[in-house]
C-alpha positions as CSV (number, residue, x, y, z in Angstrom):
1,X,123.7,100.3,123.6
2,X,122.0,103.4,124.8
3,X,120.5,104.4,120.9
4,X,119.0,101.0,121.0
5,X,117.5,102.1,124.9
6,X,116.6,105.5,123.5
7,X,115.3,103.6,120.4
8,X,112.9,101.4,122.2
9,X,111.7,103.4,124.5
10,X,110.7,106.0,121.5
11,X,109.5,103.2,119.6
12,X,107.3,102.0,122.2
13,X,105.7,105.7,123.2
14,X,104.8,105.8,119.6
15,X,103.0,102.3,119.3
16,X,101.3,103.4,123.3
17,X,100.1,106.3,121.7
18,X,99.2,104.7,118.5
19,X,97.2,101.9,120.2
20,X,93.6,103.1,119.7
21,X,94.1,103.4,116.2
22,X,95.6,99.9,115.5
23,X,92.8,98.0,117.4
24,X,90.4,99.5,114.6
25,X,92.6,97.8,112.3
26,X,92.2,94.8,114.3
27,X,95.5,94.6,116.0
28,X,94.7,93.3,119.7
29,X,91.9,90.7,118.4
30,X,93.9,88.8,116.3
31,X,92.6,84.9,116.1
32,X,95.4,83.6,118.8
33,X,94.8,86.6,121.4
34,X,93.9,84.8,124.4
35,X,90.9,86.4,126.0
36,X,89.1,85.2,129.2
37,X,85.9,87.0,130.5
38,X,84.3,86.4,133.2
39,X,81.5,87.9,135.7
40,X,84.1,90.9,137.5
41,X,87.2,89.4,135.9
42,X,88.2,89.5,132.5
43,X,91.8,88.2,131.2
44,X,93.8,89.1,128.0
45,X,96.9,87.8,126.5
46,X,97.9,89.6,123.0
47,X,99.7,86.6,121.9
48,X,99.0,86.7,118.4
49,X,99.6,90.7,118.3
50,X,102.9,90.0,120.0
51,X,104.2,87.7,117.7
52,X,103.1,90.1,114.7
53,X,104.5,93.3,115.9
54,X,108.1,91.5,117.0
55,X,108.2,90.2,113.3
56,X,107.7,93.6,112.5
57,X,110.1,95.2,114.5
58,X,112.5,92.3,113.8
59,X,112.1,93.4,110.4
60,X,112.4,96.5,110.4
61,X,115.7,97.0,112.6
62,X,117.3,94.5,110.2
63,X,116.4,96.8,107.6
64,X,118.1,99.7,109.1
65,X,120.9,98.0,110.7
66,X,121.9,96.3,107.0
């Protein structure tokens, strides 16, 4: 159980550090991304992006674990 902690927790540094790059790949304004802006408020929900990088990761820790 703690690999898997230490895992994550490496796993999401990386993608936090990452994240500029992957919105210029359009990663964070995928169609399904809720965003609501309005004057002095503006609301986002990565939906889409969350769903795509859990496939991901589901993916790829199958892959190792196999």
């Amino acid at each position: 159980m703690s690999k898997f902690l230490i895992t994550l927790g490496i796993v999401l540094i990386v993608v936090g550090l990452a994240w500029p790059w992957l919105t210029k790949l359009g990663l964070g304004r995928l169609p399904g991304d809720i965003v609501i802006e309005r004057e002095g408020f503006s609301f986002y929900f990565p939906l889409a992006t969350s769903l795509l990088i859990s496939a991901a990761l589901t993916l790829i820790f199958w892959l190792i674990g196999r």
